[in-house]
N, C-alpha and C positions, 0 to 999 in steps of 0.2 A: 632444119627439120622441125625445131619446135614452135616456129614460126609457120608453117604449112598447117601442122596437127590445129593449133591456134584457127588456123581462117576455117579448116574442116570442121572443128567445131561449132564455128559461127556462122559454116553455113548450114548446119544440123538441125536447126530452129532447136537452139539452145534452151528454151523457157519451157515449150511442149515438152520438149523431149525428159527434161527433169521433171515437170508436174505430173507426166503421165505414169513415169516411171514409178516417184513417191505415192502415187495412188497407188496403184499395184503393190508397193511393198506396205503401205499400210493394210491394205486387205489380207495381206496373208500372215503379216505378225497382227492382228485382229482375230484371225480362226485360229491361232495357236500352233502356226507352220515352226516344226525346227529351226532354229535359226540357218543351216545349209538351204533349206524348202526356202526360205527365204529369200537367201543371198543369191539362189539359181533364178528365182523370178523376177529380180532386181535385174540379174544382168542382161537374159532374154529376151525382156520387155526393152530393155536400154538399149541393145544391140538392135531390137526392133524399130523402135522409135527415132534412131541416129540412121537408119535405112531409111525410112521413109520420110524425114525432116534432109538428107542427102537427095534422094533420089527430085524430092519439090526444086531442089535450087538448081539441080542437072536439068531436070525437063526445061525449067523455066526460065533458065539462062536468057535467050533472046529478048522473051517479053520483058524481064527485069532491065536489062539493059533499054529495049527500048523506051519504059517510062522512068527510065532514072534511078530505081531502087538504090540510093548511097549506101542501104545498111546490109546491101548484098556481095560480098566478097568476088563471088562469080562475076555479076554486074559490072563490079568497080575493074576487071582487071587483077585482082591479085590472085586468084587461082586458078587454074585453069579448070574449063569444063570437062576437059577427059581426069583429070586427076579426080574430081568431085564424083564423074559418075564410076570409076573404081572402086572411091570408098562406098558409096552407095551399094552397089554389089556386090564388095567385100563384107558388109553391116550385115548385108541381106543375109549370105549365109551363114555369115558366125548367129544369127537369127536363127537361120534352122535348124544349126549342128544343138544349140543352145536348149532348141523347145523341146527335142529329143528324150532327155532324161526329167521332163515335165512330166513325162506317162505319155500316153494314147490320147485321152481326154483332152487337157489342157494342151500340151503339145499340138495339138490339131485345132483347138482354137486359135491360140498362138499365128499359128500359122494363117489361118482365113483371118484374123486381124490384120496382120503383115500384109497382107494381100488386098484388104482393101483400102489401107493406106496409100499402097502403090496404085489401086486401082483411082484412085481420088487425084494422084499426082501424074500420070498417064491420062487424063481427059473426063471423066466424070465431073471435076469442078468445073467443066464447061456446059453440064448438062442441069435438068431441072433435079434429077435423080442425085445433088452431089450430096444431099443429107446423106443419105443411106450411108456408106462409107462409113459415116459417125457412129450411128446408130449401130450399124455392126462391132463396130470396134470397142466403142465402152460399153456396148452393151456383152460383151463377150469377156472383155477384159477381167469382171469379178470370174469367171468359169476360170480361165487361167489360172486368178491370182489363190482362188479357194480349194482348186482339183488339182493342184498339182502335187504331183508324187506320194498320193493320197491313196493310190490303187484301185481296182473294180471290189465293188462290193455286188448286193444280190443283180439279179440280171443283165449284168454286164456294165452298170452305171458306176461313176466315179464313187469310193467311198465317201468323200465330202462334196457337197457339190452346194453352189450358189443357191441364196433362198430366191424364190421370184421375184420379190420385190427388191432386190439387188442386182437382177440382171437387169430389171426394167427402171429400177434408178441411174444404171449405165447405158440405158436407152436413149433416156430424158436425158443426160447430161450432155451426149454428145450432140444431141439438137442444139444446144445452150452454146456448147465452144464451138460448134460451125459458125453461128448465126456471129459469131462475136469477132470469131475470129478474121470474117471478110470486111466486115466494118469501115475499117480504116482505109480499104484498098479499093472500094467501091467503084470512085471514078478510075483509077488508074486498071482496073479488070474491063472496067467498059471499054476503055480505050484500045484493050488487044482484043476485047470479043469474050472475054469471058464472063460465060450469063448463067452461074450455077443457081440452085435451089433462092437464096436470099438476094442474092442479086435480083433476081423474079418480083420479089415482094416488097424490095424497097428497102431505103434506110431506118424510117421509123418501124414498119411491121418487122421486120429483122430484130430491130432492139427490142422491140417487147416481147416478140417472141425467146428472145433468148432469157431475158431476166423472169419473163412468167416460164417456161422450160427449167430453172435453180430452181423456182418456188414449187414446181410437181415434185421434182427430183427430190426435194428436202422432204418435204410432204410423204412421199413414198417412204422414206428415211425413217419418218417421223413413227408412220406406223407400223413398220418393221421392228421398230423399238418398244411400243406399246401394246401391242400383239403378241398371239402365240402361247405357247409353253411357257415362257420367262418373260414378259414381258417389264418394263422398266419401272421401278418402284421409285419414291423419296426421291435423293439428290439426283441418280441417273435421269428417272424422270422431269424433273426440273429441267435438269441441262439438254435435254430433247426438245423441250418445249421452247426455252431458251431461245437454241439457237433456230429453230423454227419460224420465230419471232423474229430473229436477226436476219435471216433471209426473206425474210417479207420487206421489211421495212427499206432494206437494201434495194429490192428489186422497185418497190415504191416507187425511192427516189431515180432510180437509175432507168427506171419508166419516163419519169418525168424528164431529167435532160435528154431524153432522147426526142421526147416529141416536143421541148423545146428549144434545141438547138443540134446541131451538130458533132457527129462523134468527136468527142477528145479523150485525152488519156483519164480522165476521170472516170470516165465510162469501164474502161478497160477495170481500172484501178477497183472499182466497185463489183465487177465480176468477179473479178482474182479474189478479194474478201468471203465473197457470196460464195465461189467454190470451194473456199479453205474451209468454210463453217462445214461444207454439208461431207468434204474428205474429214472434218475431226467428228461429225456425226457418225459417220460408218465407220472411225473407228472405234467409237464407245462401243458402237454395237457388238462389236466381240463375237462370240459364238452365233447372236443371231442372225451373223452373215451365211450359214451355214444351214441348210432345208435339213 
């Protein structure tokens, strides 16, 4: 049993599935969620993201097999595809029962997130449309992580609810992890026919687009923290600019190995950095995640 749970895991896209999580749970200990508001958005998102990182290695059992995927559990033979697409299923609704006590608001984001996860692992990454999927998901994801169990305040809208530049920082972000995240799979997608958004535009326009997509994404960060009601005085201010700086400089270079040579894990390795700066950006921001 502990052995099965193990391959379930690893076939959950183990890395997403905690990145996207911790994004989310920074967002909401950032607006000053209970620590329970909290703990509920950790696991809904988690339950979410273990559905939709399931339901990829269920659909795409065959393909993976057919190009070899070694680091896929399904692939190799050790779990079977019907067990994988139960857990998937099962993920999916402890997803639902989960977004339920989120409110109306984010509970219903939640859920059109979830959905176009599976939408993205169901055949849209075969279409030119496979951004979208991203774009809805993190760009939804701060409504979740900021309106949940926050209540309606005047006209029916969530008490707390996302500033603009935080939904549209989760706009920009998810352009950034698509483009990143097919990278490496390039020829082994062309090989079964899979020709989504970046595959269309190539290896290099892909990696620039994904590294200049961090640099908006921070950028939007950047003035979300210097704007407004409160904007970022002294050392806050500094550490905005900071890391602003840091993700330039990152995308710079990780510009440059792209358009002179071939993805390697370096690439990767530099994105991961460049995202971490702009999730500890939106956490400084604190209240100003919040319109």
């Amino acid at each position: 049993m502990t052995s099965r749970v193990r391959l379930l895991l690893a076939a959950s896209h183990p890395g997403p599935t905690v990145a996207v999580t911790v994004l989310a749970t920074v967002i909401a200990v950032a607006v000053g969620h209970p620590v329970w508001s909290v703990l509920l958005v950790a696991l809904a998102v988690f339950a979410g993201q273990l559905s939709i990182g399931l339901a990829n290695d269920w659909i795409d059992a065959d393909r993976d097999r057919a190009v070899g995927r070694s680091d896929k559990p399904v692939a190799r033979g050790l779990v079977p595809v019907t067990t994988v697409r139960r857990a998937a299923i099962g993920t999916a609704v402890a997803a639902v029962l989960l977004s339920v006590p989120l409110g109306l608001v984010a509970g219903a984001a939640h859920l059109v997130l979830v959905a176009a996860g599976w939408a993205y692992d169901a055949g849209l990454k075969r279409r030119v449309w496979s951004v979208a999927p991203f774009v809805v998901a993190f760009g939804l994801l701060p409504v979740v992580a900021v309106s949940a169990d926050s209540g309606l305040g005047p006209g029916g809208m969530p008490a707390m609810w996302p500033a603009p530049w935080a939904i549209a920082t989760g706009a920009v972000f998810g352009v950034a992890i698509h483009c990143t995240n097919v990278l490496p799979d390039l020829v082994d997608d062309a090989a079964t026919g899979v020709r989504g958004f970046p595959h269309r535009l190539g290896l290099h326009a892909s990696g620039v687009l994904a590294f200049a997509a961090l640099v908006v994404a921070d950028g939007l960060v950047l003035v979300g923290q210097t704007t407004g009601d409160d904007p970022a005085r002294g050392p806050a201010l500094a550490l905005a600019v900071a890391g602003a700086v840091t993700v330039v400089v990152l995308a710079a270079v990780g510009i440059r190995l792209v358009l002179t040579g071939p993805p390697t894990r370096t690439l990767f390795r530099l994105v991961i950095i460049a995202s971490l700066v702009v999730v500890v950006q939106l956490a400084l921001s604190g209240a100003r995640l919040a319109a």
